[in-house]
C-alpha positions as CSV (number, residue, x, y, z in Angstrom):
1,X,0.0,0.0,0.0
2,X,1.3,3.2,-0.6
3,X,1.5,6.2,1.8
4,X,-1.0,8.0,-0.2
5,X,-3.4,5.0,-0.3
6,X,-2.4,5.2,3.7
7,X,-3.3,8.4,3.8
8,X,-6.1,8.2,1.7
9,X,-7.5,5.5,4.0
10,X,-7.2,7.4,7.6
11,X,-8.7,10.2,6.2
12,X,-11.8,8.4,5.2
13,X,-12.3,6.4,8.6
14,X,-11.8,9.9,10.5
15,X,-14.6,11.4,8.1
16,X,-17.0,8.6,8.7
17,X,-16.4,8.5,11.9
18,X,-17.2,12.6,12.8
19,X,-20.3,11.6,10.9
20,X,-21.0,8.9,13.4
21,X,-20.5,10.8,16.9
22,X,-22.0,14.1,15.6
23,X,-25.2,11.6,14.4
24,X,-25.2,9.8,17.6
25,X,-24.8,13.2,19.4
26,X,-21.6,12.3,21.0
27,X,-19.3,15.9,22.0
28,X,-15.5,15.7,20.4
29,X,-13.0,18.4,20.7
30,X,-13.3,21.2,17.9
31,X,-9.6,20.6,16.4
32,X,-10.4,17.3,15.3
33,X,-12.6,18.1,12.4
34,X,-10.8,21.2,11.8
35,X,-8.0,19.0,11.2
36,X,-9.1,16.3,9.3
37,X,-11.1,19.0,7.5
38,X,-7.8,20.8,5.9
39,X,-5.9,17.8,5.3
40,X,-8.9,16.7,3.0
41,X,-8.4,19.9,1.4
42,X,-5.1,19.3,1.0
43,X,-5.4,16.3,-0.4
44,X,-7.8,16.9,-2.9
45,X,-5.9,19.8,-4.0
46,X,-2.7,16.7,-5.1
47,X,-5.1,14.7,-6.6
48,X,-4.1,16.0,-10.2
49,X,-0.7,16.3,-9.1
50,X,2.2,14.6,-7.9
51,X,1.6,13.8,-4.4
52,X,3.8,15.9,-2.1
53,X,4.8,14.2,1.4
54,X,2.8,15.0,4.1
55,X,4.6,16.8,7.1
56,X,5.4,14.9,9.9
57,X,3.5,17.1,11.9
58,X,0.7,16.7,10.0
59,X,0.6,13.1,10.1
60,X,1.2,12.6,14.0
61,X,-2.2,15.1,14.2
62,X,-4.0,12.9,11.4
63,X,-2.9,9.5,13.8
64,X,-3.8,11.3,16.8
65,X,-7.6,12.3,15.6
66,X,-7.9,8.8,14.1
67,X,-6.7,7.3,17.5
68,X,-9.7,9.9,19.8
69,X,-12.6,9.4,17.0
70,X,-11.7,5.4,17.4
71,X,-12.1,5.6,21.5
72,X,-15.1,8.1,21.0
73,X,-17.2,5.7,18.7
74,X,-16.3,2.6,20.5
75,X,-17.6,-0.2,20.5
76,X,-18.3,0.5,16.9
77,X,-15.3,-0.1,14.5
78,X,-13.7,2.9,12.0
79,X,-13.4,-0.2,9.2
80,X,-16.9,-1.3,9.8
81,X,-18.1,2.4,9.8
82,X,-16.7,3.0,6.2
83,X,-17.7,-0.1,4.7
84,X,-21.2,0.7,5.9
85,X,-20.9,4.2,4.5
86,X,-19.4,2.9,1.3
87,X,-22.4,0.3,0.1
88,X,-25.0,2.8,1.6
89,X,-24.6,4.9,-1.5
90,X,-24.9,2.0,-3.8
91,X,-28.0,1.9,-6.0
92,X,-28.1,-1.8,-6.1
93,X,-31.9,-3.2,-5.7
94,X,-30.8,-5.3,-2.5
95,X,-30.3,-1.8,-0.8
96,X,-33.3,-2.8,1.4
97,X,-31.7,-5.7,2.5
98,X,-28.9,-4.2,4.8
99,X,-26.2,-2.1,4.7
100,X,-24.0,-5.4,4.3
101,X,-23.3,-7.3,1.4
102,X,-23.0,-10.3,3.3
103,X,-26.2,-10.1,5.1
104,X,-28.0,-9.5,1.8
105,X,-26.6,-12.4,0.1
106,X,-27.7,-14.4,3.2
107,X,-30.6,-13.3,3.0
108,X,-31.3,-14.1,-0.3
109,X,-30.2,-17.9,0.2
110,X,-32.6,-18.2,3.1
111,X,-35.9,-17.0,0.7
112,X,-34.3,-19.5,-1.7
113,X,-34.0,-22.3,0.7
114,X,-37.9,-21.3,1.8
115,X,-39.3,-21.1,-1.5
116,X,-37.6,-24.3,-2.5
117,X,-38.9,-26.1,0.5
118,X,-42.2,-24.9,-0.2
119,X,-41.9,-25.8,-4.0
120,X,-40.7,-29.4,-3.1
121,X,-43.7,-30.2,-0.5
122,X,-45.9,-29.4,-3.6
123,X,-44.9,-32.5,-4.9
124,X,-46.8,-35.5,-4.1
125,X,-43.9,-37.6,-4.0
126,X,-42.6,-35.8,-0.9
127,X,-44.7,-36.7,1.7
128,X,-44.4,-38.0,5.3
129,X,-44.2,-42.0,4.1
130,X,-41.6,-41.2,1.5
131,X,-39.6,-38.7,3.4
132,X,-39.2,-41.9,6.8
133,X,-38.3,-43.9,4.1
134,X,-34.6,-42.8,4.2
135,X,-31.4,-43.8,2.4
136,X,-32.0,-47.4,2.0
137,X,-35.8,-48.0,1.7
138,X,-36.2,-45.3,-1.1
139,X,-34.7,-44.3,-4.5
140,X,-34.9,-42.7,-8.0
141,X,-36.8,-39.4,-8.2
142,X,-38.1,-39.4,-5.0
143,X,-35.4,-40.5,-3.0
144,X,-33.6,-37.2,-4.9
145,X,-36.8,-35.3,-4.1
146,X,-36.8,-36.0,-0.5
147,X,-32.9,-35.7,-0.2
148,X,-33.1,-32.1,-1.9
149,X,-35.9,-31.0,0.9
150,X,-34.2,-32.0,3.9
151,X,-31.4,-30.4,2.9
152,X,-33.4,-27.5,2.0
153,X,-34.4,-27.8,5.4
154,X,-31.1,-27.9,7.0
155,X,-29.9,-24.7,4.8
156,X,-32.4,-22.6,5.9
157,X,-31.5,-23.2,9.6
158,X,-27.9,-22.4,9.1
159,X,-29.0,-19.3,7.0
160,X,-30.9,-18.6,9.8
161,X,-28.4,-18.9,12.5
162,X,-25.8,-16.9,10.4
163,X,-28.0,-14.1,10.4
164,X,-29.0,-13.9,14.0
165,X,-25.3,-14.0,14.3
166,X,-24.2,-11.0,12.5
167,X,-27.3,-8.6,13.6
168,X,-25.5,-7.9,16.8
169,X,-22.7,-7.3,15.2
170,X,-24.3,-5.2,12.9
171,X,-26.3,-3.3,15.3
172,X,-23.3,-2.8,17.4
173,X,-20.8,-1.1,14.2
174,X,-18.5,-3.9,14.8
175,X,-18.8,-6.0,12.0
176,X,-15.7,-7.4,10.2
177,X,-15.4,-8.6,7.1
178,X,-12.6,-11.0,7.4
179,X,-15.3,-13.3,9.2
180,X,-16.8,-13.8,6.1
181,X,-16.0,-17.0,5.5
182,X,-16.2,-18.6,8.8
183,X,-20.4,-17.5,8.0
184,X,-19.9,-19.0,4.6
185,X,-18.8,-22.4,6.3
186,X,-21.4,-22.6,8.9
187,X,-23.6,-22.7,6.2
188,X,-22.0,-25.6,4.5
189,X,-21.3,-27.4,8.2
190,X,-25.3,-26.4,8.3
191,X,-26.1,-28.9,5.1
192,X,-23.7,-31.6,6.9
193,X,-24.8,-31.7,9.7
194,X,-28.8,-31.4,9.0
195,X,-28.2,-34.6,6.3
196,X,-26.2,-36.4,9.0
197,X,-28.9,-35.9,12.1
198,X,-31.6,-36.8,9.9
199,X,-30.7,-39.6,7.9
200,X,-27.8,-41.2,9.4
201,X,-27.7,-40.7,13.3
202,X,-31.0,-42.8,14.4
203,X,-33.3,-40.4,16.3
204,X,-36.4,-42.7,15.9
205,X,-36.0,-44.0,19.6
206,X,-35.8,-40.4,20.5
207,X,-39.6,-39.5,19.1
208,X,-41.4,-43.0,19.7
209,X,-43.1,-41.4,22.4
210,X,-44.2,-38.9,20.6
211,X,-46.7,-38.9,17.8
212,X,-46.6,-35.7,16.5
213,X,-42.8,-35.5,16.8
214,X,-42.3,-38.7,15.0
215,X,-44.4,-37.8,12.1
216,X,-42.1,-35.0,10.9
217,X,-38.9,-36.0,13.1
218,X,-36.6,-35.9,10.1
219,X,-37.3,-32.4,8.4
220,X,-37.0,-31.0,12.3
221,X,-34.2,-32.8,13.1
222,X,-32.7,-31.5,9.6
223,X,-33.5,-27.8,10.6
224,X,-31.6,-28.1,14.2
225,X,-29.0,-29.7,12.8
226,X,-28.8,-27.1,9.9
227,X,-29.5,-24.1,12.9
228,X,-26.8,-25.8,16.0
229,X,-23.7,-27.5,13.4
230,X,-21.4,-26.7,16.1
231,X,-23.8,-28.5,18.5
232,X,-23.6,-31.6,16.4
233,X,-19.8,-31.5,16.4
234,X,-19.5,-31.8,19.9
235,X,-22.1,-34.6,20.0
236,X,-20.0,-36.3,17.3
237,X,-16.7,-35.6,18.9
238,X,-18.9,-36.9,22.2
239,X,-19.6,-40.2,20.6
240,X,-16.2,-40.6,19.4
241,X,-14.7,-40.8,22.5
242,X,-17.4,-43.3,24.4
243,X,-16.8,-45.7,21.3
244,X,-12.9,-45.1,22.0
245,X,-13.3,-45.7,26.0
246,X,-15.6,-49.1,25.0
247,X,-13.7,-50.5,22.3
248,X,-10.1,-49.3,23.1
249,X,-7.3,-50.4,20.7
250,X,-4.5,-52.9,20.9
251,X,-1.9,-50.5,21.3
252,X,-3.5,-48.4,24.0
253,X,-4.3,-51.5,25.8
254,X,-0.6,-52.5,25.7
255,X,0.4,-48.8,26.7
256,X,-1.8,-49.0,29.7
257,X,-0.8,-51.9,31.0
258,X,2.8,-51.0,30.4
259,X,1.9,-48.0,32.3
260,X,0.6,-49.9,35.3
261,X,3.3,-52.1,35.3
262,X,5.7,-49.3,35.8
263,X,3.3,-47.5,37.8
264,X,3.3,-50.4,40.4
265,X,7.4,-50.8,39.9
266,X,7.8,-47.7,40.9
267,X,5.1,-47.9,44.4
268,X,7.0,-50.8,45.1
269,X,10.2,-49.2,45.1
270,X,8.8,-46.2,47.0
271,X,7.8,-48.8,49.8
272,X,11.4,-50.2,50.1
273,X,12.5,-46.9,50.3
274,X,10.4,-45.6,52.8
275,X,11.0,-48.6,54.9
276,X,14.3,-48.4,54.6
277,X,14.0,-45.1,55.8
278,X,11.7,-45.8,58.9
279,X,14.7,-49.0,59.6
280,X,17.3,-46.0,59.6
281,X,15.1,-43.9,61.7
282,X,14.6,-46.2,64.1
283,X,18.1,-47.5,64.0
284,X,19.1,-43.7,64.8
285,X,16.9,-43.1,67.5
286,X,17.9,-46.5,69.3
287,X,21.7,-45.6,68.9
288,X,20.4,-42.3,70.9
289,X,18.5,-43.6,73.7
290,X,21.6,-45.8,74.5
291,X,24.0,-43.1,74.1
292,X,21.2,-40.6,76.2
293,X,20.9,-43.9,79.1
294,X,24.8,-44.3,79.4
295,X,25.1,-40.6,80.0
296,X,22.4,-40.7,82.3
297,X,24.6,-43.7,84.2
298,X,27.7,-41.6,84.0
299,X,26.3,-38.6,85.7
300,X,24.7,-40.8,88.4
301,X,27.8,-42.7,88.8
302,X,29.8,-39.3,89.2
303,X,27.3,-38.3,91.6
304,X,27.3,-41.0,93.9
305,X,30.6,-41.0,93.9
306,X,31.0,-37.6,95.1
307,X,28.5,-37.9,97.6
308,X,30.9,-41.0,99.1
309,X,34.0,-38.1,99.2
310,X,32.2,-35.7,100.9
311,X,31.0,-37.9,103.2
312,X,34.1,-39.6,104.3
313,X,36.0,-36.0,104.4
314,X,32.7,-35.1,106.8
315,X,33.5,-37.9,108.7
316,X,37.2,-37.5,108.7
317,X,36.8,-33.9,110.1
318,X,34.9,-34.8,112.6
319,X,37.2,-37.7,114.3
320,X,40.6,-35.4,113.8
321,X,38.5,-32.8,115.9
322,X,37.3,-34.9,118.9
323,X,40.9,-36.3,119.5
324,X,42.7,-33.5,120.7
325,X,40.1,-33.0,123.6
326,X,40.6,-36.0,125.1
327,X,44.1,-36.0,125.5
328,X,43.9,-32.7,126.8
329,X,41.6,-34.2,129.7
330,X,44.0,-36.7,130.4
331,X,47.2,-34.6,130.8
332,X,45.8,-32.7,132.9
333,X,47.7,-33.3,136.9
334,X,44.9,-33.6,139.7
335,X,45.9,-31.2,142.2
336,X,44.6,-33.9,145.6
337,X,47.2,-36.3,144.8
338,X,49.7,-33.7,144.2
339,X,49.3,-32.6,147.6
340,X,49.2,-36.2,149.1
C-alpha cells in the first residue's frame, strides 16, 4: 500500500467517523474536524498532481484524531463504519436488505432455501411415508426429491443462524469482514450436519413417544442440525470418545498396561525406600536412647561418687576434731594427789 493510499484510508475512517459521533450526538474536541477537514483539502488539491509528502506534523495530528474518534465511537469499529458508509450509496436493488453485502446475500439464500422447500412439498412424492423412508428403503426421483428437501431444510436453519449471528454485530458497528468466511462455512457445516442428524444418526427412539414428533422428526431434526452445526460436532466428537473408552485399541491397551506395570514398579520401590527409611530412623533413635541412658549412668555414677567423698572427708573432720580433747583431759595433773 502506498502512503497516499495510507493516507487516503485514515482520512476516510476519521470522516465517517465525525459523521457517526456528531449523528449519535456524541461531543469531540473542535480541532479534530478542523484537522481532518484541511488535510482533506489538501489532499484533494494533489489529486491531479504529484503527491507531495505529508509533514510529519501533520501526520502525528491525522494518527492522533484517528486514534480519539476510534475511542469516542467505541464499540463500533472505524473499518466497519466506512464499509457501511461505502455500500450505503450503492444503487443496487438489495439496498433494502442491509447495509451489508453479506447479510443481503444471506438473506437471499434463506428466501431460496424457503421457496424451495415450499416448491418441493408441492410435490406429491414428498410426503411423510416417503420422506421416513430414508437412504436405504427409497430411491430414483423421490429419493432425490426427498434428499433435496431436507437439505433445504437444513440450509435454511444455518441461514438462519448466520444471520441472528451478524445482527449484533451489525447493530453494534462492529462487523468485520474477514469473518466472512467462517459465515460461509457454517452454512455448508449447516447442510452436513442437518443430512447427517436426519438420515444417518438414528433419532427414531428419540420421538417413539411422541406422535406428533415422530411424524415429521426428520425435516426438524434437519432444521436443528442445519441451525446448531457446532452443536452436532461436539455430540460427534462426544460419541467418538465413548466408542474409544468401549472399544479401546490394541496398542493403548498394551500402553496401559505398560503403564501400570511401571506405575506399580515404581510404588514398590517407593515402599522399600520408605521402609528403609523408617529402619534407619529407628536404628538412629535407638543408637540415641543408649548413648542418652549411658550418659544418664555416667552422671549418676559421678554423683554418687561424690556424695561417698564428701562424706568420708565429713566424717574425717569430725574424728581429727574430737581427738585433741581427750588427750587434753587426760594430761591434765589432779591437784589432791599432788598434795598427798
Amino acid at each position: 500500500m502506498s502512503k497516499k493510499d495510507f493516507v487516503s484510508h485514515l482520512l476516510t475512517e476519521c470522516d465517517v467517523m465525525i459523521r457517526y459521533a456528531s449523528g449519535e450526538g456524541k461531543t469531540m474536541p473542535s480541532y479534530i474536524p478542523n484537522t481532518v477537514y484541511q488535510l482533506q483539502n489538501k489532499q484533494e488539491m494533489n489529486e491531479g498532481e504529484n503527491y507531495s509528502l505529508m509533514l510529519e506534523h501533520e501526520l502525528t495530528a491525522l494518527t492522533k484524531c484517528h486514534k480519539e474518534l476510534s475511542l469516542l465511537v467505541y464499540p463500533a469499529k472505524p473499518l466497519t463504519l466506512a464499509i457501511m458508509d461505502k455500500e450505503s450509496t450503492s444503487v443496487s436493488w438489495l439496498r433494502f436488505l442491509g447495509p451489508v453485502k453479506l447479510v443481503r446475500h444471506m438473506s437471499l439464500l434463506a428466501l431460496f432455501f424457503l421457496i424451495s422447500i415450499i416448491a418441493l412439498s408441492i410435490s406429491p412424492e414428498v410426503n411423510q411415508k416417503t420422506i421416513n423412508e430414508g437412504l436405504f428403503n427409497s430411491e430414483g426421483r423421490v429419493l432425490l426429491l426427498n434428499q433435496l428437501f431436507l437439505l433445504c431444510c437444513a440450509g435454511l436453519g444455518a441461514t438462519f443462524a448466520c444471520l441472528h449471528k451478524s445482527r449484533s454485530f451489525i447493530r453494534m458497528c462492529n462487523y468485520d469482514p474477514k469473518f466472512d468466511s467462517t459465515y460461509w462455512s457454517m452454512v455448508i457445516m449447516g447442510f452436513m450436519a442437518g443430512l447427517m442428524i436426519a438420515e444417518l444418526i438414528p433419532t427414531q427412539e428419540i420421538t417413539q413417544n411422541h406422535s406428533s414428533l415422530g411424524d415429521f422428526h426428520k425435516p426438524l431434526a434437519a432444521l436443528l442440525g442445519g441451525f446448531s452445526a457446532d452443536v452436532i460436532y461436539s455430540v460427534l466428537s462426544r460419541l467418538v470418545e465413548v466408542v474409544n473408552q468401549l472399544m479401546g485399541s490394541t496398542d493403548q491397551k498394551t500402553k496401559e498396561k505398560v503403564k501400570s506395570g511401571l506405575t506399580r514398579a515404581d510404588l514398590a520401590e517407593q515402599l522399600q525406600q520408605q521402609n528403609k527409611d523408617i529402619k534407619d530412623t529407628i536404628s538412629q533413635s535407638q543408637l540415641l536412647n543408649k548413648q542418652l541412658l549411658s550418659t544418664i549412668g555416667k552422671e549418676n555414677q559421678a554423683s554418687l561418687f561424690n556424695q561417698e567423698q564428701l562424706h568420708q572427708a565429713s566424717h574425717h573432720e569430725s574424728v581429727t576434731s574430737a581427738k585433741p580433747a581427750k588427750a587434753t583431759s587426760a594430761d591434765k595433773p589432779k591437784p589432791a594427789l599432788m598434795e598427798s
